[in-house]
C-alpha positions in Angstrom: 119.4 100.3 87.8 119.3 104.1 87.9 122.5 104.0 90.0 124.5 101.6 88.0 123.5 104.0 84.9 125.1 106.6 86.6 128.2 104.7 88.3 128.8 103.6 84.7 128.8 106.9 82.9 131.4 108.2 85.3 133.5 105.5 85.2 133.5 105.5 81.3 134.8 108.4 81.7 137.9 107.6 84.1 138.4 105.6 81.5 138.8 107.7 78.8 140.7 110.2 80.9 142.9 107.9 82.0 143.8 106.2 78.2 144.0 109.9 76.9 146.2 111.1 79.6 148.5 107.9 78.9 148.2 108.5 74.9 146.4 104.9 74.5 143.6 106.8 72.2 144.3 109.2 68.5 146.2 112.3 69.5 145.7 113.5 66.1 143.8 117.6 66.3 140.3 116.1 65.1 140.0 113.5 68.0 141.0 115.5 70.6 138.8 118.8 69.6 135.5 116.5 68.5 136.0 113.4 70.4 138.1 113.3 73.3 136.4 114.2 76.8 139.2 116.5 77.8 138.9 118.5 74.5 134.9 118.4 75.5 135.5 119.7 78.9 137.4 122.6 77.4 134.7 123.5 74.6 132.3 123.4 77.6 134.3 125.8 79.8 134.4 128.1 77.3 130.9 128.3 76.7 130.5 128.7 80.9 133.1 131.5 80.4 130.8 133.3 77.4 127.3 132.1 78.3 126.7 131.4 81.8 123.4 131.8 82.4 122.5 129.4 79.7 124.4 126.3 80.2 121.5 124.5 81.9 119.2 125.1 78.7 121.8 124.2 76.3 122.0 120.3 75.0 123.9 118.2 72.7 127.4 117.1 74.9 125.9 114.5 76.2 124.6 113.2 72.6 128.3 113.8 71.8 129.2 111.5 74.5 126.9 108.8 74.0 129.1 108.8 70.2 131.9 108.6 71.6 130.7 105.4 74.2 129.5 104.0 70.9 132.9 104.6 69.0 134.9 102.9 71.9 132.5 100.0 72.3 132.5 98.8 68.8 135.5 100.4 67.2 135.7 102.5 64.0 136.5 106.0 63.0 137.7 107.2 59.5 140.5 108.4 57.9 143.7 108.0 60.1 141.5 108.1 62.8 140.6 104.3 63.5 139.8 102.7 67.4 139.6 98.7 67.6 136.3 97.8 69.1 137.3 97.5 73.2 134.4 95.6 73.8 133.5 94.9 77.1 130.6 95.2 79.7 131.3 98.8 81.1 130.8 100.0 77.1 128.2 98.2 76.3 125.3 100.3 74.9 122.7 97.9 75.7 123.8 97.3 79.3 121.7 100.5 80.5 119.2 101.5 77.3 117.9 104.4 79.1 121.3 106.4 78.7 120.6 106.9 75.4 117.1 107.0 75.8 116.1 103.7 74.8 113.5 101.4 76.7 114.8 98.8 79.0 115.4 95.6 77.6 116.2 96.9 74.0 118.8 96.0 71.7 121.1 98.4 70.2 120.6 98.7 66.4 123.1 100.9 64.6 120.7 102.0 61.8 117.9 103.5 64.6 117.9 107.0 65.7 118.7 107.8 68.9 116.8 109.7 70.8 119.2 111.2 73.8 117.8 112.5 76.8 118.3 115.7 77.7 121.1 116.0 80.3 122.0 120.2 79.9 125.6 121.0 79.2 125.8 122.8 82.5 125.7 118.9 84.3 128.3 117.8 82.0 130.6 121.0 82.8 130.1 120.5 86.4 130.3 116.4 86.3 134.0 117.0 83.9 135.1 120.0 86.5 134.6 117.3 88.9 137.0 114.6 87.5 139.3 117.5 85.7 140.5 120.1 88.3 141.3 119.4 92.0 141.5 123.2 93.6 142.0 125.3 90.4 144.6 122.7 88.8 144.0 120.6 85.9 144.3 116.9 87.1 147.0 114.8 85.0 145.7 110.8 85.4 149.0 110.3 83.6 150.5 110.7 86.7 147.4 109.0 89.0 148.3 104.7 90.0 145.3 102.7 88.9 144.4 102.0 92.3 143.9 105.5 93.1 140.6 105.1 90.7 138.9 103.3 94.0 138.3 106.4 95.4 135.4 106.7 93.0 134.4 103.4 94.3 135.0 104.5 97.9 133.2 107.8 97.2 130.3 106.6 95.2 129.3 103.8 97.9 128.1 105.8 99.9 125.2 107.2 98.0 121.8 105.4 96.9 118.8 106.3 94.5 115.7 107.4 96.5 112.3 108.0 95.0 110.8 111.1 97.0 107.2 111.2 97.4 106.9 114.7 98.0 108.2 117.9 96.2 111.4 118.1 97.6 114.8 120.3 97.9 118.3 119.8 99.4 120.1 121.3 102.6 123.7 121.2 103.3 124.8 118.3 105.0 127.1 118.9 107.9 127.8 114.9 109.1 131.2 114.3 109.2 132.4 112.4 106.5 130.0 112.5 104.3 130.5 115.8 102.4 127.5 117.6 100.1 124.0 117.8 100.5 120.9 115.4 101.6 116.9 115.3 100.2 114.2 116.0 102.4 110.9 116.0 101.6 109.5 119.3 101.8 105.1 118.3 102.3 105.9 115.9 104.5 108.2 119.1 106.6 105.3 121.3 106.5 102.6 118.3 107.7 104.3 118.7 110.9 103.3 120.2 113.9 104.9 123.4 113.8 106.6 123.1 116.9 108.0 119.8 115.5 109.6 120.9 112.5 112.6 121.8 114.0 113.8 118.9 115.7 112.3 116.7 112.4 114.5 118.4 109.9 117.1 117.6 112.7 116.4 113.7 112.4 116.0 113.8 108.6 118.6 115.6 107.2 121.2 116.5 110.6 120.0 120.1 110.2 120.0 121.6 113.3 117.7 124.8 113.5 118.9 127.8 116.5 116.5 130.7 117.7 115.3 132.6 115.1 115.6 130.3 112.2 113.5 127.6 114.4 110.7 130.8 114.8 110.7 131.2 111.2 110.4 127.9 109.9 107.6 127.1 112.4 105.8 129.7 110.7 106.7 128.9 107.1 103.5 128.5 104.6 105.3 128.3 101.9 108.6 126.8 99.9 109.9 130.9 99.8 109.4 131.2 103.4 111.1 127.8 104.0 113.9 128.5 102.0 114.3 132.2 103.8 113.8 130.4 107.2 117.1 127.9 106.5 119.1 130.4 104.4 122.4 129.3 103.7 121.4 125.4 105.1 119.3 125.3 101.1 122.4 123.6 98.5 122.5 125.6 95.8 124.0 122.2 93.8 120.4 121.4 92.5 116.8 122.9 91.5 115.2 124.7 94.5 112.2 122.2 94.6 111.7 119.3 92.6 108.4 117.5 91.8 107.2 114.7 94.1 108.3 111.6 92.8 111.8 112.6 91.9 114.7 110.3 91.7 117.4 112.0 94.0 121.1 110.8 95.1 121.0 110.3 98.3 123.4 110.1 100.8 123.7 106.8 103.1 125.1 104.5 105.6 126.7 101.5 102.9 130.4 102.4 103.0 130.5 102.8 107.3 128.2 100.2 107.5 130.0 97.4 104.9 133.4 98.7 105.8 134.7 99.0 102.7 138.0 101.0 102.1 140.0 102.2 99.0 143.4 100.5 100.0 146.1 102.7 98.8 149.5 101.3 96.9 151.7 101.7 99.7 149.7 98.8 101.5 149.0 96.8 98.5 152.5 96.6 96.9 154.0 95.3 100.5 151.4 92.4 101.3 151.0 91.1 97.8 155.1 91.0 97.8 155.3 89.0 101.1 152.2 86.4 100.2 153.6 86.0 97.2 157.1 85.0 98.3 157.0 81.7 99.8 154.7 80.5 96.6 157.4 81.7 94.6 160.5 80.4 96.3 159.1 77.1 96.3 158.7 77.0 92.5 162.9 77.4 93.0 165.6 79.6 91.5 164.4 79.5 88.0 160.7 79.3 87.8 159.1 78.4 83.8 156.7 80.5 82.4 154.3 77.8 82.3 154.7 77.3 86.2 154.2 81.7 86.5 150.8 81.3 84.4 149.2 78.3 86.4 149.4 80.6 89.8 146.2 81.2 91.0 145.3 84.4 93.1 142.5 85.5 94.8 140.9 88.5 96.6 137.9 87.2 98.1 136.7 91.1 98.6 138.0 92.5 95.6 136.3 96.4 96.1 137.8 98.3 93.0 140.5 96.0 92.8 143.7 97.5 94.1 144.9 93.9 95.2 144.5 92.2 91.8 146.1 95.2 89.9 149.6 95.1 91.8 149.7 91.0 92.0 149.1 91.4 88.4 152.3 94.1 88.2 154.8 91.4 90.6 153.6 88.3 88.5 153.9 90.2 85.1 157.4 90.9 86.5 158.0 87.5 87.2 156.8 86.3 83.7 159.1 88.6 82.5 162.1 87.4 84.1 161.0 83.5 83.8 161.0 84.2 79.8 164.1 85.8 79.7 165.9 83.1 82.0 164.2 80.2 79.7 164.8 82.0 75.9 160.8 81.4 75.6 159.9 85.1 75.5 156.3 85.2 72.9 156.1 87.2 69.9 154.8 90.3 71.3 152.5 92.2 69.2 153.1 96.0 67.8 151.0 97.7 70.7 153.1 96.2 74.0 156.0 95.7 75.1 156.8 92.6 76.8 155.4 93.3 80.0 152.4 95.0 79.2 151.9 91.6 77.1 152.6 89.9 80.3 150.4 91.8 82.4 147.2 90.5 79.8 148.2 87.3 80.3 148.3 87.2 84.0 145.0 89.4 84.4 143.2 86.5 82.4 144.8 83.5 83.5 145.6 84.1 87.0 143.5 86.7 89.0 140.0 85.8 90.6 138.0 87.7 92.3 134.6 87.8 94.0 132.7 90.8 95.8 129.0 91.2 97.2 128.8 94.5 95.3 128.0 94.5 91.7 129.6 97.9 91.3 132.6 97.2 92.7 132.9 93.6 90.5 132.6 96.2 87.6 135.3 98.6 88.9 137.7 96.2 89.8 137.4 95.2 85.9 138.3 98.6 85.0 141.3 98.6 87.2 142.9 95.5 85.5 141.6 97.3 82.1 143.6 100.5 82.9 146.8 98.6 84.5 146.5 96.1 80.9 145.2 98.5 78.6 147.2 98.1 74.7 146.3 100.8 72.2 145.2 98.4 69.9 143.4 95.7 71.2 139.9 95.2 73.4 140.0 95.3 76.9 141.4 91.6 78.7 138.9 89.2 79.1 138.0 89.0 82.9 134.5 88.0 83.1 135.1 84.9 84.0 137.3 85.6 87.3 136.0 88.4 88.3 132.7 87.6 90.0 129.2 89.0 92.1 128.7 87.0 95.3 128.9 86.4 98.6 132.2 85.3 99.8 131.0 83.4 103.0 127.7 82.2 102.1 128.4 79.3 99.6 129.1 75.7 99.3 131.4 72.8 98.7 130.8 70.5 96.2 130.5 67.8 98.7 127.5 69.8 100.3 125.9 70.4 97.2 126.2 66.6 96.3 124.8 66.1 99.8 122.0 68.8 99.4 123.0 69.5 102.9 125.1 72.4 104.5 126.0 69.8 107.3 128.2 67.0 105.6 127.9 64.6 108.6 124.3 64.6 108.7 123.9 63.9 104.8 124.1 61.4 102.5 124.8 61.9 98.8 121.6 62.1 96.7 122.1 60.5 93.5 120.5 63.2 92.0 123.5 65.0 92.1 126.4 62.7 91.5 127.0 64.4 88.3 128.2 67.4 90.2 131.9 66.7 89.7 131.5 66.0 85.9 129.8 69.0 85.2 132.4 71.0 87.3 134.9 69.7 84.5 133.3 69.9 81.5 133.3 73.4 82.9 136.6 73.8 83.3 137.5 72.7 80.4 135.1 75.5 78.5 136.9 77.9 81.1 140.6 76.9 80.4 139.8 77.0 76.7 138.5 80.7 77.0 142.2 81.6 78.2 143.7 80.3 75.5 141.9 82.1 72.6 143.6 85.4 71.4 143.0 88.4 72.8 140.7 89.9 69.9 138.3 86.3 70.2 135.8 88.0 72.5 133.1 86.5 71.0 134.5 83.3 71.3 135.3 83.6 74.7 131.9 84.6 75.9 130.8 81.6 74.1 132.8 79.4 76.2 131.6 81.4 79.1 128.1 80.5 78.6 128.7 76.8 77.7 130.7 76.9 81.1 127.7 78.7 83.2 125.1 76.2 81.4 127.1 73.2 82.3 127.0 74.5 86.1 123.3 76.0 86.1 121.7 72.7 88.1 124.8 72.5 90.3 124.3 76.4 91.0 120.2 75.9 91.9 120.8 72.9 94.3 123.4 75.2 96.1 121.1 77.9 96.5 118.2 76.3 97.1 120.2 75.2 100.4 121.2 78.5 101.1 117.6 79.7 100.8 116.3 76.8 103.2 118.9 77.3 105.4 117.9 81.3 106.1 114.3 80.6 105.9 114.2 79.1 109.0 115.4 80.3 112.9 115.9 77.0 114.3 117.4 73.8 112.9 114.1 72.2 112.9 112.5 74.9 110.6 115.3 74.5 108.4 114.8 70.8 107.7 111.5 70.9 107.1 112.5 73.9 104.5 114.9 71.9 103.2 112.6 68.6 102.7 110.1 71.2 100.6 113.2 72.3 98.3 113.8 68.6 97.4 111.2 68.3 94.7 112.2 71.3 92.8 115.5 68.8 91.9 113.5 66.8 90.4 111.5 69.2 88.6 115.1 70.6 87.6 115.6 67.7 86.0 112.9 66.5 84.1 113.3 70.7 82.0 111.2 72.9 84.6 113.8 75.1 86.6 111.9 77.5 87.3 110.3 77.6 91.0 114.2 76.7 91.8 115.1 79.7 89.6 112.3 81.6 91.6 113.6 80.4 95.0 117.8 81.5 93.3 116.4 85.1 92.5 114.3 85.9 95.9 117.6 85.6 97.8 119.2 88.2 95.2 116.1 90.4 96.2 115.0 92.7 98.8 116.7 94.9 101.4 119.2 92.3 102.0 120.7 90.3 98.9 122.2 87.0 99.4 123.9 86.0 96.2 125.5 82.8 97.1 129.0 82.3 95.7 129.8 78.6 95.5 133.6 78.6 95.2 134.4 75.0 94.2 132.2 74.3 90.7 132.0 78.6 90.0 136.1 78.4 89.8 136.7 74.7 89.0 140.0 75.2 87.1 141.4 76.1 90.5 139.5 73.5 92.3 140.2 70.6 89.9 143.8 70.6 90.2 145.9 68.2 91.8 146.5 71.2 94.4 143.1 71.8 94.5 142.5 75.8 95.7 143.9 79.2 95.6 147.8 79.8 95.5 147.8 83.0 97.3 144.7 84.8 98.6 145.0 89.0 99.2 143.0 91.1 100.0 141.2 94.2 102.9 137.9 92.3 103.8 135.1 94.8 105.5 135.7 95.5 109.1 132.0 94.5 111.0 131.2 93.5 114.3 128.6 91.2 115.9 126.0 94.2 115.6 127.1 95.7 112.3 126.8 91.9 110.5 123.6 91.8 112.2 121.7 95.2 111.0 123.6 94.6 107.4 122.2 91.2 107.0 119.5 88.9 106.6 118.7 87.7 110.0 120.1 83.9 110.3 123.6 85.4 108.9 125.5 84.8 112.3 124.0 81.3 112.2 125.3 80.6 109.1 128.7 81.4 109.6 129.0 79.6 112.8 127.4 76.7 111.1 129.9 76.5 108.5 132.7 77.3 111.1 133.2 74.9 113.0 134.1 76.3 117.2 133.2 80.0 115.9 131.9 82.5 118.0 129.1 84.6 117.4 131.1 87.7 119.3 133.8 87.8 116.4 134.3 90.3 114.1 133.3 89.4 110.3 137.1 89.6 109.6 138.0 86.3 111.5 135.6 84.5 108.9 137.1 85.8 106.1 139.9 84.7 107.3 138.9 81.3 107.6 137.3 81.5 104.4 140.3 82.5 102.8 142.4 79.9 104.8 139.9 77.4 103.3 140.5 78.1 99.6 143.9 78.0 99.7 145.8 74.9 98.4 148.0 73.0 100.4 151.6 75.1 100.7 149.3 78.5 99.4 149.7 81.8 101.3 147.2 84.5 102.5 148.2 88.0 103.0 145.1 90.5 104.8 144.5 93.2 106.7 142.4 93.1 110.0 141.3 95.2 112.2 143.6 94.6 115.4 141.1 92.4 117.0 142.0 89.9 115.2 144.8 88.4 117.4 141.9 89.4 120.7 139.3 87.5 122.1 136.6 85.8 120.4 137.6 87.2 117.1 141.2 85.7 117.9 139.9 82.5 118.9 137.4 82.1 116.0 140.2 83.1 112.8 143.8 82.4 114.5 143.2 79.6 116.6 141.9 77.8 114.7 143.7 78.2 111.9 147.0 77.6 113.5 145.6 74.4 115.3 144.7 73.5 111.5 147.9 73.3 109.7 148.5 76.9 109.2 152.0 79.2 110.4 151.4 82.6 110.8 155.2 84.1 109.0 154.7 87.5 109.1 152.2 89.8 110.9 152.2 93.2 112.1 150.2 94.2 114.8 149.7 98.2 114.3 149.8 100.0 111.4 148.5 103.4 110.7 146.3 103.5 107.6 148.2 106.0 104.9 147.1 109.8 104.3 144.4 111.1 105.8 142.9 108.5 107.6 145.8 107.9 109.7 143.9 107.3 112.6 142.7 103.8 111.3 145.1 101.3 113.0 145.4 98.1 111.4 147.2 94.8 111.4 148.3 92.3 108.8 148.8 89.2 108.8 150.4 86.3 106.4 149.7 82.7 106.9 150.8 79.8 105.2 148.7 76.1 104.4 151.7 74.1 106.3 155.1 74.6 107.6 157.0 77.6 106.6 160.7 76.8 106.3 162.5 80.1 107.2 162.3 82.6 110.6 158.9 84.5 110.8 158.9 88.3 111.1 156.8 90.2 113.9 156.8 93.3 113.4 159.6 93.6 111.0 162.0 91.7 114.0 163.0 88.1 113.1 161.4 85.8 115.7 160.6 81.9 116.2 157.3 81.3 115.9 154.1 84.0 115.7 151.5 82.8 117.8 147.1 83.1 117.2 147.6 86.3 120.0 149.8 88.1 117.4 153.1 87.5 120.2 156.7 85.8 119.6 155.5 82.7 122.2 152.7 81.0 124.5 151.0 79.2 122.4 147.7 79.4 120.3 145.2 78.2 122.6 143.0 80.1 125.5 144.1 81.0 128.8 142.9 78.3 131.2 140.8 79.9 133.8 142.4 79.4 137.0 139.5 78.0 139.4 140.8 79.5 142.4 139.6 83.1 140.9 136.1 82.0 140.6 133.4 84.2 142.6 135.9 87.0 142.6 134.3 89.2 140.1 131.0 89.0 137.8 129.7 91.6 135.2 126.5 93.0 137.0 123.9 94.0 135.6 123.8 96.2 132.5 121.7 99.5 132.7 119.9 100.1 129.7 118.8 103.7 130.6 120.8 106.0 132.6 117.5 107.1 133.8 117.9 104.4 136.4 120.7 106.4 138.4 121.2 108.6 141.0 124.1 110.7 140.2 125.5 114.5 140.6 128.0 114.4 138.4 126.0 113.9 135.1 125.2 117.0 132.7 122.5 115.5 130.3 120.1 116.1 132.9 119.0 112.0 132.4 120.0 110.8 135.9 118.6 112.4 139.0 120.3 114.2 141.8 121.4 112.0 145.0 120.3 114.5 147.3 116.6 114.1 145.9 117.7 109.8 146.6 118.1 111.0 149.8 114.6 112.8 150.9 113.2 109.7 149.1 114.9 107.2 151.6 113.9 109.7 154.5 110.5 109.5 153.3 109.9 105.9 152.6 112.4 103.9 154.4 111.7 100.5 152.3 112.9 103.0 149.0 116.9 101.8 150.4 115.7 98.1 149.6 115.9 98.9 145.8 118.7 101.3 145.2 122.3 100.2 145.4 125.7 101.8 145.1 126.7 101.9 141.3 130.1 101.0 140.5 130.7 101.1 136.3 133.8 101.4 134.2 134.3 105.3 135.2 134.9 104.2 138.9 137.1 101.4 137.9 138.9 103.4 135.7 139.2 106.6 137.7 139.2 105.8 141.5 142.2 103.4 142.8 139.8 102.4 146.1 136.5 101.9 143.2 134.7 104.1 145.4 131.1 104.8 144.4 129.5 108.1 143.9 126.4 106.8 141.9 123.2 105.0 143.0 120.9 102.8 141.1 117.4 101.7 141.0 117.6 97.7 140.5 113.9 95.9 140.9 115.3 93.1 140.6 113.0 90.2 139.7 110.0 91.8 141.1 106.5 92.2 139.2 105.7 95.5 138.2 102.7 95.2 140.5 104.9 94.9 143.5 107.0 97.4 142.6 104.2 100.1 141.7 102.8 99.1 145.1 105.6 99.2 147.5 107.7 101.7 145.9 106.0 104.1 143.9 107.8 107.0 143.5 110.7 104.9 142.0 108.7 103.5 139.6 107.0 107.6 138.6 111.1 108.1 138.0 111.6 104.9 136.2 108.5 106.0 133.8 109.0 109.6 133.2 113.1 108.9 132.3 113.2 105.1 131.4 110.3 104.5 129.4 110.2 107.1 126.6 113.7 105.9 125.6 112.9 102.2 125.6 109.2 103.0 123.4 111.6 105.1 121.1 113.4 101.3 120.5 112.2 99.8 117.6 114.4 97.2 117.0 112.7 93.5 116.1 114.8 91.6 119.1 112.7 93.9 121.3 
């Protein structure tokens, strides 16, 4: 809650930046010296110029803010100096109370007194220096794309709130890529073994002590004699110690470990342009308005929502253009032009999208809020399409009707035959919400709740699956969870949702949320169609392996996504079922457009997305295999790919090269399907054994010191004969790779099958090496499996 206070408040501010910058708020010399955030920033640096030693007890720019949040929220001013209420959840005053001081769970009342909490002016200076000047130059977001704001997404995912227990203080962090400085706690430092305090500050914060400072801070006391032990390693960005029990900002692993990326224009504009182009030609040479405004797009892992904005810009275009060819062109009101007009229409009637990140969800919305933004009216109405789940964990309607996730081993339960219905009635409270003006916000989240209520049974039953299905390791554990869930239908029923609600929120809860995201009733006006699905899908979903998905998940999340995709491999990478996924929403004659790690035309990950997809009634028309991610992370190589839901008419591109057919392996021919394995290879070459501890080997070229010299192999083998029973020659990918004969220079312990009895018996001095080089390592492994 803490973070999303403080995700919000700077991205209020982007905001506000940006609509100044672009002259969307007053201009007028009273705004910009009392209101406006740049004209704060300026009165603050000032003050740092005549006062610095006192910024940091010095209040009131935050209480000056908080008016200013207010102002934009619900509109007003005086004079000539009026702002329509934008509305909206990222303003909202009661969406985070303690902001302005208020308990949790209070409601804003205009006539109270606010009580602001005390953040100094020096903070503020600091947090507006921050979004205001880049290396001694003023920033102009006049001249910044919308999609440049995910940077603050990309930046800000990789920090989480941490309660310390101790007192505390903050050392430079030196990891690369992650820039600034990380907690530690300072009692629990000096509760250390002196001689250990070193190498823990090493583990805890990547601080890595040399000669004297490691003397020094074994003999610290004190926090002084800490601080003069690490020197320059202490930040000066924060207080020297803080109390135990702080609430710091601390660095983490969720951006490497979810793979999320801030996907710059230069990638966006291209792939939204070529998915979008078969679904256009086929609406023919002169496409109607109405046929531009019942498109339905999608990115399934929206992040800040660079996708959605620039399929907004090419569809707004093509509104355009569709109501000048037709004379139908709207009255458009005094604050647009016509495609700005356009652009509200198609961020509310034809964009979707879902993410597993509540942040993100909210900073996608201020994306198509910047990119739709009219000086005179609230922000677009997007709540509706713009959604928190889980892309891949969800179900169909059918499996909800069925309360099953397998459809061939369920029947229907009449419970749930009303499903469908309630998916419509539904739709129709959603479809009505897009046709209410733009200042009706009220109304529409009116028919956004009569829409949710309608679905709210439809929603439990879905989860309640979900949750039986990861309750369980084994199918059989599963059923019998399943079989437990059943009751809590009818108690749904007969007015008592609550241990179902109870079940809902416990997956939405601990280190691991699961917020199912049940596509077909939670976006029934694109599932209800005759064309039932997506029109075009886009999007960057995270790159993950097998072990990433694992340590990021709860632990039957490989089982599900094999379970619900069908001749999957639990080797592929987490891109190949978002593929599938996406292949699965689309409507028949809909396009995808996404990027993939280059794996995804490769082995298991190939044969779990591509092939199947291809064998499944969808042409691959345009893919590129390697492409270099833009600026500074050129050395991500990605590849994307376009498929269509049937035939495509015209000559596919590879590459940028005109070519028949694009095949599952990414090539211009051979086919989608595996290799066969040629039986005459068989017995020519096996794996071998994998060495989990280099501890295990004999070998003179190694510098860690792990392995041990051959000639000490040697005088073991003269001393013990029955020693050369249990080493071998060691043959690995450096001998493969680097000798043309595969000649072996290492050795390797290998016990084989026998008990540790036996071996301790007949070959004991082994087993002393196995013990003093193996065994610390594999007690150090904590890891459940093991």
């Amino acid at each position: 809650h803490v973070y999303g206070g403080l995700l919000t408040s700077i991205m209020r501010m982007v905001f506000l930046l940006y609509a100044e910058d672009q002259g969307l708020l007053p201009k007028d010399a009273v705004w910009v010296r009392n209101y406006a955030v740049a004209g704060l920033h300026k009165r603050l640096r000032d003050d740092a110029a005549l006062n610095p030693d006192t910024m940091d007890q010095r209040y009131g720019a935050w209480a000056a803010l908080l008016a200013l949040f207010r102002i934009v929220h619900n509109g007003g001013g005086h004079g000539a100096i009026r702002l329509p209420g934008r509305k909206g959840q990222l303003f909202d005053p009661d969406a985070y109370p303690f902001l302005e001081g208020r308990p949790a769970g209070s409601r804003h009342d205009p006539a109270q007194k606010i009580d602001a909490p005390k953040v100094s002016d020096g903070c503020l200076y600091r947090v507006l220096e921050g979004l205001l000047v880049l290396d001694g130059e003023r920033l102009s977001y006049r001249a910044l794309d919308v999609e440049q704001i995910g940077s603050v997404y990309e930046a800000m995912m990789g920090y989480v709130v941490e309660r310390m227990p101790g007192r505390s203080f903050a050392v430079r962090l030196r990891r690369k890529g992650i820039p600034g400085f990380i907690f530690v706690d300072l009692d629990e430092m000096l509760a250390q073994p002196a001689a250990k305090r070193a190498k823990w500050l090493e583990e805890a914060a990547s601080c890595k002590l040399t000669g004297a400072a490691t003397a020094a801070l074994e003999g610290a006391t004190t926090s002084d004699e800490v601080f003069a032990a690490l020197e320059r390693r202490v930040s000066e960005a924060t207080p020297r110690v803080l109390p135990a029990g702080a609430l710091v900002l601390q660095p983490g692993e969720e951006r490497r470990r979810s793979g999320s990326h801030y996907t710059p224009r230069e990638l966006t504009q291209p792939i939204v342009r070529t998915t979008l182009r078969p679904i256009l030609e086929a609406l023919g040479p002169r496409p109607t308005p109405k046929q531009i405004l019942d498109l339905k797009v999608c990115d399934p892992a929206m992040g800040s929502g660079a996708f959605l904005v620039e399929a907004c810009r090419q569809l707004a275009e093509a509104l355009v253009a569709a109501w000048e060819t037709h004379g139908e062109t709207p009255e458009i009101p005094p604050d647009e032009d016509a495609l700005l007009h356009a652009k509200r229409l198609i961020a509310q009637r034809c964009l979707y999208g879902v993410d597993k990140n509540p942040f993100a969800v909210n900073l996608a919305k201020l994306s198509l809020w910047l990119v739709t933004l009219a000086r005179d009216h609230p922000f677009t109405f997007v709540d509706h399409a713009l959604r928190h789940g889980d892309s891949l964990v969800g179900l169909t309607r059918d499996q909800i009707r069925r309360f099953h996730w397998d459809v061939g081993s369920s029947e229907p339960l009449p419970l749930l035959e009303g499903v469908a219905a309630a998916a419509d009635t539904a739709r129709g409270h959603r479809e009505a919400l897009e046709g209410m003006g733009d200042d009706d916000e009220e109304g529409k989240r009116a028919e956004l709740a009569r829409a949710d209520a309608a679905l709210a049974e439809a929603r439990l039953a879905g989860d309640l699956v979900v949750s039986a299905f990861f309750s369980g390791e084994r199918g059989k554990d599963r059923a019998h969870r399943l079989a437990e869930m059943r009751p809590m239908l009818d108690r749904v029923r007969d007015g008592d949702p609550a241990p179902a609600q109870a079940v809902a929120a416990d997956l939405r809860r601990g280190k691991h949320v699961l917020p199912p995201f049940h596509w077909e009733i939670e976006f029934p006006e694109a599932f209800g169609r005759d064309k039932p699905g997506f029109d075009a899908i886009v999007g960057n979903p995270p790159f993950a392996g097998k072990n990433t998905v694992i340590a990021g998940n709860r632990a039957a999340y490989p089982d599900w996504l094999k379970a619900v995709h069908e001749e999957s491999h639990g080797n592929a990478d987490l891109v190949a079922h978002f593929f599938r996924r996406a292949f699965g929403l689309l409507s028949p004659g809909g396009a995808f457009g996404l990027i993939a790690t280059n794996t995804v035309g490769q082995g298991d990950t190939r044969a779990t997305g591509l092939r199947w997809i291809c064998k499944h009634g969808g042409t691959i028309y345009d893919a590129t295999r390697r492409r270099k991610w833009p600026g500074e992370s050129a050395a991500v190589v990605v590849s994307v790919v376009h498929v269509v839901h049937g035939p495509h008419p015209g000559r596919a591109l590879l590459d940028g090269r005109p070519v028949k057919e694009i095949t599952a392996f990414l090539f211009h021919t051979g086919g989608h399907d595996d290799p066969a394995a040629l039986m005459v290879n068989a017995g020519l070459s096996f794996v071998g054994s994998y060495v989990l501890g280099m501890g295990f080997t004999f070998d003179d070229t190694e510098t860690d010191g792990v392995a041990t010299p051959v000639a000490e192999m040697r005088r073991l083998i003269e001393t013990n004969p029955r020693n050369r029973e249990v080493i071998f020659p060691y043959i690995g990918g450096e001998e493969v790779n680097t000798s043309p004969t595969h000649a072996h220079h290492r050795y390797v312990i290998n016990f084989g099958e026998r008990s540790e009895e036996e071996c301790r018996r007949n070959w004991p001095e082994l087993m002393a090496i196995v013990e003093e080089k193996v065994k610390p390592e594999r007690m150090g492994n904590n890891r459940e499996g093991y």
